[in-house]
N, C-alpha and C positions, 0 to 999 in steps of 0.2 A: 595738521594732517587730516583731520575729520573733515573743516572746510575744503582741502583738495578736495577726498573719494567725494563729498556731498555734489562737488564742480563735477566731477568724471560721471556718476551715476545721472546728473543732470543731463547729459551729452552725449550720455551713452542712449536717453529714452528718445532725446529730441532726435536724434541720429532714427531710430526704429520707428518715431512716430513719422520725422517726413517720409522716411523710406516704403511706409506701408503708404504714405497719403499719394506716392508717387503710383507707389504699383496701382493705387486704387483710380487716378485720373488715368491710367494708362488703360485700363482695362475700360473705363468707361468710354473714352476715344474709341477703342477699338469696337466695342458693341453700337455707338452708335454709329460707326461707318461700316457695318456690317452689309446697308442694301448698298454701297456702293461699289461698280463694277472695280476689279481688281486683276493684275496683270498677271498674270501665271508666272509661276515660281516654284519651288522647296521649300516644303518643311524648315520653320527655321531660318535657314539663311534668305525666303523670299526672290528675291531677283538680285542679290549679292555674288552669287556664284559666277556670273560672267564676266564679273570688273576684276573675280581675283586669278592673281597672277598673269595679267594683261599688263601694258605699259600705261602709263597716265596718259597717252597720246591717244589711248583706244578709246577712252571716257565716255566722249562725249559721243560718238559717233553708237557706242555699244547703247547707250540712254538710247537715243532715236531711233534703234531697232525694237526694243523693249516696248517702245511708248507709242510707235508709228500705226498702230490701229487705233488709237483714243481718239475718240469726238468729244468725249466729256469728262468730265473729272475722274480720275480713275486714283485706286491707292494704288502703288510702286512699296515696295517693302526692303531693306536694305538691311539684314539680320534680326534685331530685335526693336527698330525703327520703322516705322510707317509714317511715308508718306504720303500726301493725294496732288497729282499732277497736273497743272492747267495747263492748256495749248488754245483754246479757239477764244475767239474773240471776245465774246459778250461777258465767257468769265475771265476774262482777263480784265476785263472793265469793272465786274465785280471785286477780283482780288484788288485793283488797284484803286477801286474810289470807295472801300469801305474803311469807316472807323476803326474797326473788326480787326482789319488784315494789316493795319500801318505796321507794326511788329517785326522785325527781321528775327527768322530760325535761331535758333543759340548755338551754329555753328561759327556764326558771325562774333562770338568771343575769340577765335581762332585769331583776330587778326589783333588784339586786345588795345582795342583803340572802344570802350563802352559808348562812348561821350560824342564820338563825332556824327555827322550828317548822313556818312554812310551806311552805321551799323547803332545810331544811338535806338532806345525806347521812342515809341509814339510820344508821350509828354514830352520829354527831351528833344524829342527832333523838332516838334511844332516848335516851343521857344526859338530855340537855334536855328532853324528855317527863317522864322519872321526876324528876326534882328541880323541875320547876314545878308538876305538876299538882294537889300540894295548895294550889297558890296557887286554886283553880278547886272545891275540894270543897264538899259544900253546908255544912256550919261557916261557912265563909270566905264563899259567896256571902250568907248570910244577912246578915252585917255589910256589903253594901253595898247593902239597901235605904235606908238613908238618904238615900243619895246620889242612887240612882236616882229617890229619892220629889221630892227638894228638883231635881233638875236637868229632870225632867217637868213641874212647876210655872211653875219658870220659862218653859219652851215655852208650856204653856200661857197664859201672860204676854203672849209673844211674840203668838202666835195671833191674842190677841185685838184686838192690834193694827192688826190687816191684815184682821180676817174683814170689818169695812165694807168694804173696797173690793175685794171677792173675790178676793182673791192669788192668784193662779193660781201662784205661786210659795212658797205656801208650805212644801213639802217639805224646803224648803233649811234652817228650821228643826229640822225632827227630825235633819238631816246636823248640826246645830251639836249638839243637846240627845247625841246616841250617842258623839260624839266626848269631850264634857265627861266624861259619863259615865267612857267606857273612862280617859282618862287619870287623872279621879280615884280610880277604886276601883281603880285597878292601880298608878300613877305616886304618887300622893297629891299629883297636882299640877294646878290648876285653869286650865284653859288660857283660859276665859272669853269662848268665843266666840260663847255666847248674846248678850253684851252686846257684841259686837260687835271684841271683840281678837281677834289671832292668824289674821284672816281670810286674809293671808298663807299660811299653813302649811295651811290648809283647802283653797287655790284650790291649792296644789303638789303635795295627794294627789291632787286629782279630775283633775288635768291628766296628772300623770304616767302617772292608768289610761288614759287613753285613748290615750296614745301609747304604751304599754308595750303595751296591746291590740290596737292597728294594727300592732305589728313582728311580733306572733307570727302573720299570715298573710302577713307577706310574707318569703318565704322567701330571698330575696335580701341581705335586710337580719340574715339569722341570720350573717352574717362580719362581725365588729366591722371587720373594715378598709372593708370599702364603708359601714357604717351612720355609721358617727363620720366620715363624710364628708358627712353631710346636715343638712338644716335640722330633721330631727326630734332626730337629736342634740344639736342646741343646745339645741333647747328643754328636753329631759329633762336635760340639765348645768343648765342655767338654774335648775329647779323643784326637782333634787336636793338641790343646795345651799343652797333654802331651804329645804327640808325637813330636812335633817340641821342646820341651824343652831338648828331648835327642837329636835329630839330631843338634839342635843350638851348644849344650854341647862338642856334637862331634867334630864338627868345629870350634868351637873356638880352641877348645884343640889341634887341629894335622894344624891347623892355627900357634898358636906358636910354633911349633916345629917346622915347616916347617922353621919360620923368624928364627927361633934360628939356623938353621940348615945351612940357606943361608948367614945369619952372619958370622960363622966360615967356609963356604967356602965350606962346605960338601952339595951332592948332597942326601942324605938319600936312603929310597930306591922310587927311581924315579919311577917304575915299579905300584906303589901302587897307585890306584886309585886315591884317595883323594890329592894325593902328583900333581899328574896330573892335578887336577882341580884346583889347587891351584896356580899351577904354572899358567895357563892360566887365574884364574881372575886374574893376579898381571901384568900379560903383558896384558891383556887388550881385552882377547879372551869371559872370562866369564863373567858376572854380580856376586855379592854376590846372589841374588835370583836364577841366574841358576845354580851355585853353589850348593845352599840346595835341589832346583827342582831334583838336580841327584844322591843328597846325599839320600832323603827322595825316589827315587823310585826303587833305587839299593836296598836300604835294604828292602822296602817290597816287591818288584816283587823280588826279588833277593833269600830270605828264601823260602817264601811262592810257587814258580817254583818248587823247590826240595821237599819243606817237600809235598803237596800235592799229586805229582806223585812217593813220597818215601812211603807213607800211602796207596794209591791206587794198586802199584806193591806189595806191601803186601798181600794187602787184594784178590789179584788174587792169590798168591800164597795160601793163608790158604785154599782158595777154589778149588784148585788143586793142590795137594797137589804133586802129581805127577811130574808134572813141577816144583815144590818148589825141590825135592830130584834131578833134571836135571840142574837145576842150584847148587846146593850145588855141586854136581857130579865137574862140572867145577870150579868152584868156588877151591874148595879141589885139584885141578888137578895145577892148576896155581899159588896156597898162601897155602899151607893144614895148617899152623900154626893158630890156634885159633885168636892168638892178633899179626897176622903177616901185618906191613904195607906196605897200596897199593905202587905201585910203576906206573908209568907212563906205563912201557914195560906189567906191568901185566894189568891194566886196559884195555889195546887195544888188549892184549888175550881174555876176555871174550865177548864171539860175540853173545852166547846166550843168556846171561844176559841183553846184549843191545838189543836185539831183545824183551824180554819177556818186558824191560822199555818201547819201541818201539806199543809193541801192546796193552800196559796199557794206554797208549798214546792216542793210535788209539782211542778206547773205552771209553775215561776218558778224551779229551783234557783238560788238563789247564784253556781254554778258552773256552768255550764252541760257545760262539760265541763276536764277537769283530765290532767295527761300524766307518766308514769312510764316509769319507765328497768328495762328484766331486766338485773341486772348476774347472773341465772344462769341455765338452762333451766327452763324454767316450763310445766309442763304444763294446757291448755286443754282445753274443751270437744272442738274439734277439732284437737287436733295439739299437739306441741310448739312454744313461742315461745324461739326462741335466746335466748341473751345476747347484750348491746348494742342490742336493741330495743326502738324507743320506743313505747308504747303508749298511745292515748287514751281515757279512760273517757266517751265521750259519756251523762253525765248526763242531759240534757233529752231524747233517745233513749229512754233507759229506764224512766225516768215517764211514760212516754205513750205508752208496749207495750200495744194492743188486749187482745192476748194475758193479760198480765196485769191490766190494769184495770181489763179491760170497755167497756160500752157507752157510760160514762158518762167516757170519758178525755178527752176533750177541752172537759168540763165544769167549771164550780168546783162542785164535790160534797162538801164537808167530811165526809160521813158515809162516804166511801174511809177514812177514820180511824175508823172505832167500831170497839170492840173485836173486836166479832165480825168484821167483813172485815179487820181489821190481821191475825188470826190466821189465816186463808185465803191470805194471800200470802208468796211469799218471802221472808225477811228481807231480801233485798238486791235488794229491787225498789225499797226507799228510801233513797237515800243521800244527801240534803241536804246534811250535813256529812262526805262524804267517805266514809264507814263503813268499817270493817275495824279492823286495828292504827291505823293513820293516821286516825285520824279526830279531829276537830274538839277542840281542849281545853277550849273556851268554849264548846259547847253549849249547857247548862244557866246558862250565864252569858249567852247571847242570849236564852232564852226568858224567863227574869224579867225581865230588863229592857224585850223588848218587852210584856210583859203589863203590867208598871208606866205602859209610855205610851200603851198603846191601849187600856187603862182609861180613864183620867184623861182622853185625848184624846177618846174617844168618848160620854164621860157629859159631854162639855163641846160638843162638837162633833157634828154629821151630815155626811159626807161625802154628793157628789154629781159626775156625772159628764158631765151634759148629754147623756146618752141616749147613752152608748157603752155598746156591747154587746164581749161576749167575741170576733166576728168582728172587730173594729175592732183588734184587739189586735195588734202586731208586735213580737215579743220579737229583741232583739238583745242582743250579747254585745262590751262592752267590755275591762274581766278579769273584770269582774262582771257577773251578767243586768241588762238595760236593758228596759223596755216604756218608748219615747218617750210613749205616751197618758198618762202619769201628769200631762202638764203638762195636759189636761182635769180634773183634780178642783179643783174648789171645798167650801169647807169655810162651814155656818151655825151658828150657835148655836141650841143645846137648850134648846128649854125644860123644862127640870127644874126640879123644886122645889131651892132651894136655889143655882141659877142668876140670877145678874146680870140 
């Protein structure tokens, strides 16, 4: 009994000690970003009051009213949270190429993946960077055109099923065809939910971003004791556990293949992601938990990268239709066969098409915006940013700076990409995939893949949009950019030579 109370009084001080050491970094943050301009707000709630009682649609769009006078780093306040804001270039180059800033916000437990590439610590990410990334080199990408060629087909398959009775839903396919994808050419494991399995574990990522992306504004809900008191908590327990039941599933299964495989002496194929992490928890590099940490973030940043910006390059095409007939033009010029697969030499032909991905990009980041932690003084533009401050990289901000884009920023202008204007702007006036140290390790692993299916999709298909124009357009931000208009495309068949 006495060892108990001795345990509880112990815990009860360590409890009071961090508590005051929190209040006391907090206060220090705040004094020294005292000369840094800051956005007008309330008492208290800061700039919180206009997200509440909005829809999660309104987010992002309400951010970029908030933030649309900052030229410099400015704090944003979110109740009893402060943030400082980056939008222009040069700090952006500072958040993204300092030691300082490797750190992702601690809202990025929300997604409770610690360990993986998306949301680990700076230490932990460097290891894990350098020992995956040849999983990602062009060698290795090259060996997963196959896959990419045979899992596009089958979409196309799909397609053709649904274009008679104009699918307004057919996007949901390319979310199946990205997903197959990533799991086979990394997992070596065919989750097959073109054909309609595993739909389960599809409906557990899309669910979980949106509730993962409704907690990160409400700031109430950032103290795990008031959140795991609610109905959004159930749900996200609910979707978790089916989602780690297939990733557990996964891993055990290419676990024994792997021993069965080092039993008889054979190396399998080394090059496979999975085969890679396996070999390094066995010698001693991984944990079983960072293990699942990078199984569990490949496969949904890893789909979810492509199909998002593969729906979004769409839906700029139905809307110019124009540009759509300039990329078929090349497209036809470099593959003309309807069901002809990509080839490595043909994907780095089409420079338009990468361009038109490029300014779908611009306009549409992935990330809208993404949040890092100073774990040291980091010097800005204007001032120093202490340590212990959390910083937001408003991306979609920064792509559509007058300043730097011009006249044509609120345009789809794919020629913002020719060479000659790439070379006139900052380098970090584009950071799609995050740019700096931190940046993206599947880059060059999204763009083949989406040239593989907006090939084949386009030399098979016309998109169409029933007269929505660029104004009609309301981009929102769940953890990923959302434009709700994508459910107006309709898709016809091409007649091409060589077409059904």
């Amino acid at each position: 009994m006495a060892l108990l109370l001795a345990f509880i009084i112990v815990a009860v001080i360590s409890g009071i000690l961090a508590s005051i050491q929190e209040i006391r970094n907090y206060i220090r943050v705040r004094w020294k970003l005292r000369h840094f301009p800051v956005i007008k707000g309330v008492p208290f709630f800061g700039n919180a009051l206009p997200f509440l009682g909005r829809k999660q649609e309104d987010y992002l769009l309400i951010l970029q009213e908030i933030t649309k006078h900052v030229s410099k780093p400015a704090k944003v306040q979110l109740g009893p949270k402060v943030f400082v804001v980056i939008s222009t270039p040069e700090d952006v180059k500072t958040l993204t190429m300092s030691t300082g800033t490797l750190n992702k916000m601690d809202v990025y437990r929300f997604f409770r993946c610690p360990t993986g590439l998306a949301t680990a610590p700076g230490p932990i990410w460097k290891t894990h960077r350098r020992l995956l990334t040849p999983s990602f080199n062009t060698q290795t990408l090259q060996t997963f055109l196959p896959i990419f060629n045979d899992k596009a087909k089958i979409l196309i398959a799909n397609l053709e099923k649904v274009v008679e009775h104009s699918d307004r839903d057919f996007l949901k396919y390319i979310f199946y065809c990205t997903l197959e994808m990533i799991c086979e050419t990394t997992f070596g494991y065919n989750i097959d939910v073109q054909n309609g399995k595993n739909l389960d574990y599809f409906e557990s990522v899309e669910t979980l971003a949106h509730v993962i992306g409704s907690r990160f504004f409400k700031f109430w809900y950032y103290l795990d004791a008031i959140y795991q008191r609610t109905k959004e908590y159930a749900v996200e327990k609910m979707y978790f556990d089916i989602a780690y039941r297939m990733s557990n599933r996964m891993i055990e299964e290419k676990k024994q293949e792997y021993l069965t495989e080092m039993s008889n002496g054979s190396h399998g194929k080394s090059q496979i992601l999975i085969n890679k992490l396996l070999k390094f928890h066995f010698d001693g590099d991984f944990t079983q938990q960072e293990v699942k940490d990078e199984v569990d973030t490949m496969i949904a940043a890893g789909h979810d990268t492509s199909a998002v910006t593969l729906s979004l390059t769409l839906l700029m095409l139905a809307i110019h239709q124009d540009i759509q007939e300039k990329v078929l033009e090349e497209i036809i010029s470099v593959s003309p066969a309807p069901d002809a697969s990509m080839t490595f030499e043909d994907a780095l032909k089409l420079t338009y098409l990468e361009m038109v991905i490029k300014e779908t990009m611009r306009l549409f980041p992935l990330l809208p915006l993404s949040g890092r932690h100073c774990t040291e003084d980091t010097k800005f533009s204007n001032g120093v940013i202490p340590k212990g401050t959390d910083l937001i990289l408003f991306t979609y901000q920064l792509h559509r700076r007058r300043e730097v884009w011009g006249p044509r920023v609120d345009e789809f202008y794919p020629e913002h990409f020719s060479p000659e204007n790439v070379s006139k702007r900052h380098p970090y006036s584009y950071v799609p995939f995050g740019g700096g140290l931190r940046n993206c390790i599947g880059n060059k692993y999204a763009f083949l893949s989406m040239k593989t299916i907006l090939s084949i999709v386009l030399k098979n298909f016309r998109v169409t949009a029933d007269g929505l124009t660029m104004a009609d357009l309301k981009p929102s931000m769940i953890t990923t950019m959302n434009v709700k208009q994508t459910e107006r495309m309709r898709i016809e068949r091409r007649k091409l030579a060589g077409n059904v």
